[in-house]
C-alpha positions as a Python dict, from the first residue, in 0.01 Angstrom:
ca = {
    (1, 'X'): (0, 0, 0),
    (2, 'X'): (-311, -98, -129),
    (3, 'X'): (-507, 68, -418),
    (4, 'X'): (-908, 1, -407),
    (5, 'X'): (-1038, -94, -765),
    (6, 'X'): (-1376, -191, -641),
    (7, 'X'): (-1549, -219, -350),
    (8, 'X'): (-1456, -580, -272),
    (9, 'X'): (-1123, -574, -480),
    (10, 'X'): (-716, -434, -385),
    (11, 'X'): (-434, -464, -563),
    (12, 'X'): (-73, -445, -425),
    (13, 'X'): (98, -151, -545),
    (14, 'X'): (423, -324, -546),
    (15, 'X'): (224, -544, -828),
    (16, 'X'): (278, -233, -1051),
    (17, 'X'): (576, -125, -1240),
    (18, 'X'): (577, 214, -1430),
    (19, 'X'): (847, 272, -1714),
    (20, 'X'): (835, 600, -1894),
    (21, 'X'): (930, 607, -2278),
    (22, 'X'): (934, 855, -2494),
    (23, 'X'): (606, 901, -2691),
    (24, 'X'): (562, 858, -3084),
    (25, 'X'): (267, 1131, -3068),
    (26, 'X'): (280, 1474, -3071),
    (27, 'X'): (464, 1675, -2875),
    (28, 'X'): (600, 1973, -3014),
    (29, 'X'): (979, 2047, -2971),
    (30, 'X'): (960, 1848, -2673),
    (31, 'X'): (880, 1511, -2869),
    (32, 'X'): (1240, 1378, -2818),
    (33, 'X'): (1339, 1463, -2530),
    (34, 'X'): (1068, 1396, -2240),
    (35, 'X'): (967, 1074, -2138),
    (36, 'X'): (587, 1147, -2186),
    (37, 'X'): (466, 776, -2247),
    (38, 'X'): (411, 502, -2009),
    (39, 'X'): (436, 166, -1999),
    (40, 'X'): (216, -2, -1696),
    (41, 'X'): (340, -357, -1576),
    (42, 'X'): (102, -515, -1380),
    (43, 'X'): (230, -880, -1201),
    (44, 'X'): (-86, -1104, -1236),
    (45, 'X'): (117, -1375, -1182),
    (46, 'X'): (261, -1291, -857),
    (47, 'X'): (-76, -1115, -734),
    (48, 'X'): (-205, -1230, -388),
    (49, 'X'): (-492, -979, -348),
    (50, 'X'): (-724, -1084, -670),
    (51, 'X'): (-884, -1432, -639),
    (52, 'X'): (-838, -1698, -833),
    (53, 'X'): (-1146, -1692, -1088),
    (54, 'X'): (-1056, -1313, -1116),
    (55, 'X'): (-722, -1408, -1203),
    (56, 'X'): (-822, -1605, -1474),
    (57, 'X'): (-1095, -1422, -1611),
    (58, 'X'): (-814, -1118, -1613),
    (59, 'X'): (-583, -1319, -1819),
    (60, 'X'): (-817, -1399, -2061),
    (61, 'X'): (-969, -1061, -2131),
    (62, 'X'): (-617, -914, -2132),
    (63, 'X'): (-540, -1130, -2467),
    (64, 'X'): (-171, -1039, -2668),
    (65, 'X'): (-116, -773, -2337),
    (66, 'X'): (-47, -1073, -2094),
    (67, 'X'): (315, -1247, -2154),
    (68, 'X'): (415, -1603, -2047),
    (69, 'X'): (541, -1476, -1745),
    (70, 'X'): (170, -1359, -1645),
    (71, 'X'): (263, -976, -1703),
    (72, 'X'): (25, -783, -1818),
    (73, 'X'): (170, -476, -2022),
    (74, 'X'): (-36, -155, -2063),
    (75, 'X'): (83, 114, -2276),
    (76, 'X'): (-90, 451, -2267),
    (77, 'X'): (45, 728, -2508),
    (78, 'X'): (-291, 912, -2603),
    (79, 'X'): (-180, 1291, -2471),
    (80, 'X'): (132, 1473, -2406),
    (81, 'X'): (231, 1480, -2052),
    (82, 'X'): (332, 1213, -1857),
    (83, 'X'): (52, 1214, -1536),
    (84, 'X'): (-218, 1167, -1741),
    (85, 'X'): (-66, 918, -1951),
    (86, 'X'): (29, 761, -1649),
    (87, 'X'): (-318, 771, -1467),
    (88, 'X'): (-483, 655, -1861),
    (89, 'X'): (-314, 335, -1760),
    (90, 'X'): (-390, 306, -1430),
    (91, 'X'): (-785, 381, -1522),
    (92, 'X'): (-755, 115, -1790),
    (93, 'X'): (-581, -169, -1555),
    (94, 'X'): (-823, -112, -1326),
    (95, 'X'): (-1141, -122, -1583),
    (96, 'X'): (-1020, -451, -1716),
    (97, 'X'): (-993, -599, -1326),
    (98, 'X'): (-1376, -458, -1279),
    (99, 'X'): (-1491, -623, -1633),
    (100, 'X'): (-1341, -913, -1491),
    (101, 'X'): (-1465, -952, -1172),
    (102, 'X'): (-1796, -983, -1288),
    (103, 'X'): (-1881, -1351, -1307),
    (104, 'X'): (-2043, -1455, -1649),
    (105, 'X'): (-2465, -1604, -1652),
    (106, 'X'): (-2441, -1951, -1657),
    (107, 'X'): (-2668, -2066, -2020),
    (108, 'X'): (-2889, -2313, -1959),
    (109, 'X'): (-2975, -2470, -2238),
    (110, 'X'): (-3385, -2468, -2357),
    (111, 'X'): (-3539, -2645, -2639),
    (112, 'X'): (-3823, -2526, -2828),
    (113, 'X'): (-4199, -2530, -2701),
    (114, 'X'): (-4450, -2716, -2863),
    (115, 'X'): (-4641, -2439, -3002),
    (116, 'X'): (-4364, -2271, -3145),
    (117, 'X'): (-4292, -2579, -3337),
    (118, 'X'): (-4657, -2593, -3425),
    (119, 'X'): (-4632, -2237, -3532),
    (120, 'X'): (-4279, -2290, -3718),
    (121, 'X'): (-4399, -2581, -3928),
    (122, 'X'): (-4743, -2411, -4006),
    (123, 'X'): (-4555, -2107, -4149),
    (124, 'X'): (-4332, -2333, -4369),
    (125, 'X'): (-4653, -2530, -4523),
    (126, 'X'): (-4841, -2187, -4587),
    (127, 'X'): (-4530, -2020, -4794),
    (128, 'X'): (-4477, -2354, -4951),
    (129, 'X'): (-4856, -2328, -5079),
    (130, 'X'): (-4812, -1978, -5205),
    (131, 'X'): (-4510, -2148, -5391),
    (132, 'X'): (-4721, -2428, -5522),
    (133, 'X'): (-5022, -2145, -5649),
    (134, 'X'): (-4734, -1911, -5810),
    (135, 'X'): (-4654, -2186, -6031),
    (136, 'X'): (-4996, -2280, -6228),
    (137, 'X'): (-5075, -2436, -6516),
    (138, 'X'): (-4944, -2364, -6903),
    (139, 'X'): (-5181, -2117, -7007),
    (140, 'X'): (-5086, -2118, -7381),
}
């Protein structure tokens, strides 16, 4: 089955592996014994429905989460039951795929008009001639 992150882009759900841990948050008398946290495995590696350029822009926003295997590991533990945790990692997978599917402005460098190097060098000679005045003659 396919799960829609944008408009334009799918991702496999057999892509995603959920393991449930238990949490080192709060959690009451409960804090040992349910699973509460999860742990998100995403296969980036092994993805056929991002493209290429998504792929990569994925890997590199995804930083220390992303092992050699191209795995990227998502941890949410923020509250204490176990569907929201696990839907906090699904909304954050799925933000980093968006941020990443934008494609970056290409710079183009530009050099400096005239004028503003007109204007530049003007400004430099006028505080160096308030320098010059400041200093004087001895008056003694």
């Amino acid at each position: 089955m396919l799960i829609r992150v944008t408009r334009t882009l799918q991702i496999d759900e057999r892509d995603l592996e959920e393991n449930f841990v238990t949490s080192s948050g709060p959690g009451g008398q409960n804090v040992n014994k349910v699973a509460s946290a999860v742990l998100l495995r995403f296969n980036l590696a092994a993805c056929t429905t991002l493209p290429e350029p998504v792929k990569h822009r994925l890997a590199n926003l995804a930083g220390r989460r992303l092992t050699q295997d191209g795995i990227l590991n998502i941890q949410a533990e923020q509250f204490r039951d176990q569907p929201r945790n696990r839907a906090d990692a699904r909304e954050r997978l799925f933000a980093l795929i968006r941020e990443a599917a934008i494609v970056p402005k290409i710079r183009r460098p530009t050099r400096p008009t005239k004028g503003s190097k007109t204007r530049r060098l003007e400004a430099k000679s006028q505080r160096g001639d308030i320098k010059r005045q400041r200093r004087g003659g001895d008056e003694g």
